[in-house]
C-alpha positions as CSV (number, residue, x, y, z in Angstrom):
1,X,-23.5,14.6,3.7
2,X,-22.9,11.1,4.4
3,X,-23.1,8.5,1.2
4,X,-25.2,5.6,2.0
5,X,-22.9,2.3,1.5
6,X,-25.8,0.5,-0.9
7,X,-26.5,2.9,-4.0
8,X,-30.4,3.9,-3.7
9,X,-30.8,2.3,-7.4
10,X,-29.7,-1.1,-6.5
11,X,-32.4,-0.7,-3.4
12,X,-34.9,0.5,-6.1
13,X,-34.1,-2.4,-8.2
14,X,-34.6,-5.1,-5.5
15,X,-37.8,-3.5,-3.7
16,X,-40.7,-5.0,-6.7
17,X,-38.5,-8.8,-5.7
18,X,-39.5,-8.0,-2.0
19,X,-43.4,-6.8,-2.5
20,X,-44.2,-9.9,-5.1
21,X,-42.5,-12.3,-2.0
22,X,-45.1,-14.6,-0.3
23,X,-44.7,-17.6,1.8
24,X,-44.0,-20.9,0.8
25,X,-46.2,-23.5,0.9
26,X,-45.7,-27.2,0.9
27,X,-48.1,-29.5,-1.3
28,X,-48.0,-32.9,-0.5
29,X,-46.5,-35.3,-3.7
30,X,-46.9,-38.9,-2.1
31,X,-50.7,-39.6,-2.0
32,X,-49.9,-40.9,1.9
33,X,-49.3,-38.0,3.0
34,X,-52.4,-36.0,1.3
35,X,-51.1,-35.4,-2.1
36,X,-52.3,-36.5,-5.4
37,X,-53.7,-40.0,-5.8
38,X,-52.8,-40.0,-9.1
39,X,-49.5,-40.3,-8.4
40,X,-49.4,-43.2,-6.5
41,X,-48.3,-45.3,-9.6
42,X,-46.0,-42.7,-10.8
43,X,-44.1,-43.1,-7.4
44,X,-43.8,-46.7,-7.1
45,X,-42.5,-47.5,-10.4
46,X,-40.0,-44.9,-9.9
47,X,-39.4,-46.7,-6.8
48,X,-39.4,-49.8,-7.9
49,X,-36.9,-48.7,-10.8
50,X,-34.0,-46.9,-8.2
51,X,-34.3,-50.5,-6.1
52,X,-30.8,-51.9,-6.5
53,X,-31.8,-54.5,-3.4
54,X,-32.7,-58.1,-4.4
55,X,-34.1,-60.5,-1.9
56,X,-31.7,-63.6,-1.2
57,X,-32.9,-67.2,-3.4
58,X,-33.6,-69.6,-0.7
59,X,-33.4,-72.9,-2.2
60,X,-35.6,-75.4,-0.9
61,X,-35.3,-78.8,-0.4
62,X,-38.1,-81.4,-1.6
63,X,-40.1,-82.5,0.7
64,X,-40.1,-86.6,-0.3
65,X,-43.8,-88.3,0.6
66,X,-42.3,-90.2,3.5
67,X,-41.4,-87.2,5.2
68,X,-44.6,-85.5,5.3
69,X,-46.4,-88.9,5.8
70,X,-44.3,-89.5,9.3
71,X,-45.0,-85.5,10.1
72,X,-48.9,-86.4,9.6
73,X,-48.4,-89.4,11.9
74,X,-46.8,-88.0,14.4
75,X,-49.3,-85.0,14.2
76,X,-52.0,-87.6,14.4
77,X,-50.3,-89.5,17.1
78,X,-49.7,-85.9,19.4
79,X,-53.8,-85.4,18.6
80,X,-55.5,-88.6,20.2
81,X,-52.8,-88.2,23.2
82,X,-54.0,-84.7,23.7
83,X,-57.1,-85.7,23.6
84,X,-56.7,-88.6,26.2
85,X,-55.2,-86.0,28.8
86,X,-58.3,-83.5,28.1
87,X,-61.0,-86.4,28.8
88,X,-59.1,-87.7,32.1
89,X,-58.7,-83.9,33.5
90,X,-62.2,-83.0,32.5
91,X,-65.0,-84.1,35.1
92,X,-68.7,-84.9,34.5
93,X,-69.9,-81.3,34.3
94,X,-67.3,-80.4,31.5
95,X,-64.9,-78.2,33.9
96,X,-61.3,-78.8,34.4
97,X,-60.4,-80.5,37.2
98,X,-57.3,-79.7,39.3
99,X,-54.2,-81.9,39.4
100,X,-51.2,-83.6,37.8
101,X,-51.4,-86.0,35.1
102,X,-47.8,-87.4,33.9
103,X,-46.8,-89.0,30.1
104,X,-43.6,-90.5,29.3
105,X,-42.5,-87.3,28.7
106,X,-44.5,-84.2,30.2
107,X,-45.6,-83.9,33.2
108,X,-48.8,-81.6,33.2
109,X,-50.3,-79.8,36.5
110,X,-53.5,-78.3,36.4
111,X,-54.2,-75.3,39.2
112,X,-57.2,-74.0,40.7
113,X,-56.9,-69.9,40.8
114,X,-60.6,-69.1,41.4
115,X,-63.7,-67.6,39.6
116,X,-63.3,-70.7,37.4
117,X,-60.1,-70.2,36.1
118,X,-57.4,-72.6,35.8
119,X,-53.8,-72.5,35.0
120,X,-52.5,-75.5,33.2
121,X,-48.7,-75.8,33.2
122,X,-46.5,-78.5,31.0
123,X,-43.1,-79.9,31.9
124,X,-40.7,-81.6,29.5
125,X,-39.2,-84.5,31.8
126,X,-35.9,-84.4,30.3
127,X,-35.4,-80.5,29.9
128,X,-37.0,-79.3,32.8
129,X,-38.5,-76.7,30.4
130,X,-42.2,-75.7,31.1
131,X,-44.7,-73.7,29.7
132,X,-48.2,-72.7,31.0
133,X,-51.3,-70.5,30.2
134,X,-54.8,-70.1,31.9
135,X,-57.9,-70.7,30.9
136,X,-61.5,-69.5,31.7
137,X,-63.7,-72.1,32.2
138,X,-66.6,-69.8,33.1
139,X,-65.9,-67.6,29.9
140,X,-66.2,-70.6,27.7
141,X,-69.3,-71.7,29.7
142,X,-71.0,-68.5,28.7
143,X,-70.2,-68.5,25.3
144,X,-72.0,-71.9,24.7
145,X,-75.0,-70.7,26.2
146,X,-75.6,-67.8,23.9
């Protein structure tokens, strides 16, 4: 007869572990991933708690009233140029007209693509750098008609 190498007790023993077994089963903690909203709070003030980071203390400088007057002025000054440029480019009929209109400092060509659109494209004289966008004039047209 051969002798089993596990004694049949310690089998006997382990064989009620192995019938009671069942899967495991994973319930969400952190109410954003389906768990208790309850405990939301619990979480973040444990959180909050563990976090050793700290932001960085950016001091900032006063702003003195001369400042933020010459920032207004120059704002103010930038607004009725802008506006100059819009009422030479724009015709009778409220479109934007094609062509090049130049300031001291910007150079600013206006394009024709078609269907009404335009492409309006600004150039710093003394950088070279530009910057353009498009604009629908037929979109706008139909939105102040509704």
């Amino acid at each position: 007869m051969i002798k089993p190498s596990v004694p049949l007790s310690v089998l006997l023993l382990l064989l009620p572990v192995w019938a009671i077994a069942s899967p495991l089963v994973y319930y969400p903690v952190n109410p954003s991933f389906g768990g208790n909203p309850g405990n939301g709070s619990v979480l973040l003030n444990e959180a909050q708690a563990q976090d050793q980071h700290k932001a960085p203390v950016v001091a900032k400088t006063p702003v003195s009233a001369l400042d933020t007057f010459n920032k207004r002025l120059q704002t103010a000054l930038i607004n009725r140029l802008s506006s100059n440029i819009i009422s030479s480019v724009v015709n009778g009929t409220g479109k934007v007209q094609a062509g090049i209109t130049e300031t001291s400092d910007f150079i600013i060509e206006i394009t024709e693509i078609g269907s009404g659109v335009v492409r309006i494209t600004t150039t710093a004289k003394a950088t070279g750098q530009t910057q353009s966008f498009e604009y629908d004039q037929d979109a706008e047209s139909s939105l102040s008609n509704q």
